[in-house]
GUVEXBA-22866 format. One record per residue (C-alpha): residue in three letters; z, y, x. Coordinates in steps of 0.2 Angstrom, whole numbers, m for minus. Example, Ala and Ser with C-alpha at 12.3 -4.5 7.8 and 13.67 -1.06 7.14 Angstrom:
REM GUVEXBA-22866
<gunu residuo="ALA" up="39" north="m22" east="62"/>
<gunu residuo="SER" up="36" north="m5" east="68"/>
This chain:
REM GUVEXBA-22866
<gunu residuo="UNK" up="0" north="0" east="0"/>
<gunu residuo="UNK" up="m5" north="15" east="6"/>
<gunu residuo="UNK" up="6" north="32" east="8"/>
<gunu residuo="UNK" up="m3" north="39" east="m7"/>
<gunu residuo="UNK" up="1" north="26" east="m17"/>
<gunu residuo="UNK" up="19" north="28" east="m14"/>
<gunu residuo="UNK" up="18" north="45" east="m20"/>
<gunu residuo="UNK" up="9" north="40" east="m34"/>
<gunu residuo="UNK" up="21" north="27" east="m40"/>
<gunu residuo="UNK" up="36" north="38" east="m35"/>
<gunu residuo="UNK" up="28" north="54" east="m45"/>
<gunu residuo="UNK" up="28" north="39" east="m60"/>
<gunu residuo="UNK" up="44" north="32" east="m61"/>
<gunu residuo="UNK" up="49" north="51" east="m58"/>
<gunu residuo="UNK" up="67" north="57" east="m52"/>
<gunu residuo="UNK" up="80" north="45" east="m48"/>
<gunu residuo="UNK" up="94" north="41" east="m61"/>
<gunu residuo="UNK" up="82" north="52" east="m72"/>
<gunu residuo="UNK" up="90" north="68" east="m64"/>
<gunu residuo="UNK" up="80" north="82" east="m67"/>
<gunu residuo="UNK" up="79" north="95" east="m54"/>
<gunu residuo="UNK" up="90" north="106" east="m70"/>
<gunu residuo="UNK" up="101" north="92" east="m70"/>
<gunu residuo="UNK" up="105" north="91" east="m53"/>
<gunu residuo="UNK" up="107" north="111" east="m50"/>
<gunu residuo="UNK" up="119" north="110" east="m67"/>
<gunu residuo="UNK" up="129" north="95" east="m60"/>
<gunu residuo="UNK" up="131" north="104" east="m42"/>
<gunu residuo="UNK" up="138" north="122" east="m52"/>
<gunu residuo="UNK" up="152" north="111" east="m58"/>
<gunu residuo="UNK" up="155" north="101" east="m41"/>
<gunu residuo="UNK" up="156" north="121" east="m35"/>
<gunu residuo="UNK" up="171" north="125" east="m44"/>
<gunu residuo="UNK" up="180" north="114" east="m36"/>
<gunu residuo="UNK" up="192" north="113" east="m51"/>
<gunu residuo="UNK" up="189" north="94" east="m54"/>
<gunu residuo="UNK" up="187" north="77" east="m41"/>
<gunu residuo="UNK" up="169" north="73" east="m39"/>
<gunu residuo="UNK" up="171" north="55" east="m46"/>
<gunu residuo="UNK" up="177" north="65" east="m64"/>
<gunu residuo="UNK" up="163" north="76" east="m64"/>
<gunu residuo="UNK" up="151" north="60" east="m60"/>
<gunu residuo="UNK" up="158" north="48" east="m72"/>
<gunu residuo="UNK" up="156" north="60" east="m84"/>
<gunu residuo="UNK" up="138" north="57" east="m83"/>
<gunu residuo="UNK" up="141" north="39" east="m79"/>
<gunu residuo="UNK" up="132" north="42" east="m63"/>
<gunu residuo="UNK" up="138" north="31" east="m47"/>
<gunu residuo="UNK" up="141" north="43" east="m30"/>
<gunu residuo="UNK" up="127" north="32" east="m25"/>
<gunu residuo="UNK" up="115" north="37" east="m37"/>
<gunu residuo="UNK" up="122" north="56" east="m36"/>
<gunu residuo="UNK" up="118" north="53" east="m16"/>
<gunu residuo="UNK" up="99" north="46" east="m21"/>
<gunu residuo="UNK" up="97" north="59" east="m32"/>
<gunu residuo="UNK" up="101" north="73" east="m21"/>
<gunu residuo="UNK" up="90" north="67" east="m5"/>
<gunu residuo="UNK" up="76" north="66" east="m18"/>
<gunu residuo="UNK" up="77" north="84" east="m22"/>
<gunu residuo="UNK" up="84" north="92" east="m8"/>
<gunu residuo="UNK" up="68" north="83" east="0"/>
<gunu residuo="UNK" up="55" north="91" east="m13"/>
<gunu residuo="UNK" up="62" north="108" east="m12"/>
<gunu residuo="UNK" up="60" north="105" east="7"/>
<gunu residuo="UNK" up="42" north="100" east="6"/>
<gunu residuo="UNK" up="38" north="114" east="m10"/>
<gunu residuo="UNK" up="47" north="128" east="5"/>
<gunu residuo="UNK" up="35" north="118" east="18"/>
<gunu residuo="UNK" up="19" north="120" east="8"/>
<gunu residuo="UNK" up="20" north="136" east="m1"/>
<gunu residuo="UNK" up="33" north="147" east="10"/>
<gunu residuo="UNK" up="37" north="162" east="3"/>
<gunu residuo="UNK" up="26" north="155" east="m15"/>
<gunu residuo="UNK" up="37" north="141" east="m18"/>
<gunu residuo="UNK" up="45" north="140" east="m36"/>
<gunu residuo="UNK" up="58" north="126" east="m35"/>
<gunu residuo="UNK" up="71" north="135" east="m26"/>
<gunu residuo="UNK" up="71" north="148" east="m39"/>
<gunu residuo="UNK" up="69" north="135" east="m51"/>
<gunu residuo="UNK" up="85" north="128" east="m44"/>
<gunu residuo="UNK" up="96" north="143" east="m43"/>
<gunu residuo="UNK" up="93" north="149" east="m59"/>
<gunu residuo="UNK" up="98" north="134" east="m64"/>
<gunu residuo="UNK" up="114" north="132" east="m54"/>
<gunu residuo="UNK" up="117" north="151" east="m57"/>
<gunu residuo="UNK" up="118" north="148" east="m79"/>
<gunu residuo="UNK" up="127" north="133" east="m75"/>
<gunu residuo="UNK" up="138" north="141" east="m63"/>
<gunu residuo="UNK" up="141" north="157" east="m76"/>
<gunu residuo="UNK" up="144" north="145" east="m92"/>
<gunu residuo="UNK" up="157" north="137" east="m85"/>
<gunu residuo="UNK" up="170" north="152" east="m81"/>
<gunu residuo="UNK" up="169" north="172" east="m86"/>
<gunu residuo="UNK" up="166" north="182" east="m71"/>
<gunu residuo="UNK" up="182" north="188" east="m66"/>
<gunu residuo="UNK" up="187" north="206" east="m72"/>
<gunu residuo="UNK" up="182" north="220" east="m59"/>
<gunu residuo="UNK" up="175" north="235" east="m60"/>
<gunu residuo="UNK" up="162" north="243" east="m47"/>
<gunu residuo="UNK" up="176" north="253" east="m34"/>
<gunu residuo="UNK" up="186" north="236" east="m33"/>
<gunu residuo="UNK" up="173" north="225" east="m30"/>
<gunu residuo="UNK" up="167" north="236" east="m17"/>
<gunu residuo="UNK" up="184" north="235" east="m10"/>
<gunu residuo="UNK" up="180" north="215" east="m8"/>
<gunu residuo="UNK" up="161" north="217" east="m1"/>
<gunu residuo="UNK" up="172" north="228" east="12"/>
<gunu residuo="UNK" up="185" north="217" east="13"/>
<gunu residuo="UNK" up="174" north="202" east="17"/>
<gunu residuo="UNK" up="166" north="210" east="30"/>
<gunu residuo="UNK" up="177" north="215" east="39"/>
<gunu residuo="UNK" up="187" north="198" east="40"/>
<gunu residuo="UNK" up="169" north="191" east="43"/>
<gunu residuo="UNK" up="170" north="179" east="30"/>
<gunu residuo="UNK" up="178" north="176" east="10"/>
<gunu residuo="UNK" up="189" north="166" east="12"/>
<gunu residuo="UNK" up="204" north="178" east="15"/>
<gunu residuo="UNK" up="200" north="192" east="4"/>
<gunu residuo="UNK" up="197" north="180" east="m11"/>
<gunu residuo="UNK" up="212" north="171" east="m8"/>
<gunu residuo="UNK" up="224" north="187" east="m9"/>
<gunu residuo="UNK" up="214" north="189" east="m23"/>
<gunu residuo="UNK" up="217" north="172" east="m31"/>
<gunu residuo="UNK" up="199" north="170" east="m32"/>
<gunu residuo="UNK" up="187" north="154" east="m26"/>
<gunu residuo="UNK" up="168" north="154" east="m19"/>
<gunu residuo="UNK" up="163" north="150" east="m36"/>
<gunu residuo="UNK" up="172" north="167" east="m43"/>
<gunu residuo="UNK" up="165" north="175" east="m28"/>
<gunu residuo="UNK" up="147" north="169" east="m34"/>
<gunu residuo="UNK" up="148" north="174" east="m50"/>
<gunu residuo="UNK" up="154" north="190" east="m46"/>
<gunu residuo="UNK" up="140" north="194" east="m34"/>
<gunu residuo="UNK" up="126" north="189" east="m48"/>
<gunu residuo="UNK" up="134" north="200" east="m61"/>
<gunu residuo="UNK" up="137" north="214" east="m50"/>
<gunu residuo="UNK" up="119" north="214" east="m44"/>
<gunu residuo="UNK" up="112" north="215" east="m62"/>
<gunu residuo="UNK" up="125" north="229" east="m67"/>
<gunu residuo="UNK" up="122" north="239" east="m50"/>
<gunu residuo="UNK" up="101" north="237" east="m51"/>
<gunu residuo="UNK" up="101" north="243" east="m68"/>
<gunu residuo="UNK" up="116" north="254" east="m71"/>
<gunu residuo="UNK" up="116" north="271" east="m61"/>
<gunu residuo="UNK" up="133" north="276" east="m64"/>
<gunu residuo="UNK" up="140" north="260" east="m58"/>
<gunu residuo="UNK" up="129" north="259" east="m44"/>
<gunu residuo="UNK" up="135" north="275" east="m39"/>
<gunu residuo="UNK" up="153" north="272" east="m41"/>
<gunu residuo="UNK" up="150" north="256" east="m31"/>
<gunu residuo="UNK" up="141" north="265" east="m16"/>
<gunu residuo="UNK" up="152" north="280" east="m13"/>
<gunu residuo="UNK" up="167" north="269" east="m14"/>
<gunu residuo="UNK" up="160" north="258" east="m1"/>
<gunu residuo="UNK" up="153" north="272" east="10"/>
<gunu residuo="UNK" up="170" north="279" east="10"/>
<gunu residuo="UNK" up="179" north="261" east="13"/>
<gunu residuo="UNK" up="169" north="260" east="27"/>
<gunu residuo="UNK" up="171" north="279" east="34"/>
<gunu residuo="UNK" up="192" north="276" east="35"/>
<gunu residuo="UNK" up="200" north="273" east="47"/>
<gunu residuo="UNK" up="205" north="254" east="53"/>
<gunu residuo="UNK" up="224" north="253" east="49"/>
């Protein structure tokens, strides 16, 4: 059998365990949170960590080879993170902040040169963290006065003095 076939019979019986590239990009939002054990979260779906691990070389594989053939044109990453992104924002409001305080944390995290310690004082995860950065870059691309409460806020964070 050639190489071609392979891929022609693969393309058939289509993605492993019948996880869809959705599917997968919903199942990883909720392995984010890190709220739950991953064997909850997979039993759930009555998927084996074997099959979650089958699953996740197959796609991780063809967003690799969509990246490798159409670079900067290549849909399934987006595909992918919109996905995960409304999975991610279903599963928890984004935390309550307005645009001077999360300023304070984009500050806050770069000057620790990572999140972890800001978002811990902050009793916040990397999931919070994510869903805060997609809502605040909806609200600051599309709201003037926000945007401008954010900027000069973080202009001025950046202008004081290092205590």
């Amino acid at each position: 059998m050639s190489s071609g076939d392979d891929d022609a019979s693969a393309a058939q019986r289509g993605p492993p365990h019948g996880i869809t590239l959705t599917d997968h990009a919903r199942i990883s939002a909720e392995m984010a949170e890190g709220d739950r054990p991953l064997a909850a979260i997979l039993d759930a779906r009555r998927l084996s960590e074997a099959a979650w691990n089958e699953s996740t070389v197959y796609w991780m594989a063809h967003l690799g080879d969509d990246v490798r053939e159409h670079g900067q044109a290549a849909r399934m990453p987006h595909v992918y993170s919109d996905a995960f992104g409304e999975a991610q924002d279903a599963l928890k409001p984004v935390s309550a902040m307005d645009a001077a305080s999360y300023a304070k944390l984009v500050v806050d995290i770069q000057l620790a040169g990572g999140p972890a310690q800001p978002l811990a004082a902050r009793g916040l995860s990397t999931a919070d963290y994510l869903r805060l950065s997609r809502h605040w870059a909806r609200v600051l691309s599309s709201n003037p006065e926000q945007s401008k409460i954010f900027f000069e806020m973080y202009q001025a964070l950046h202008s004081a003095p290092l205590s």
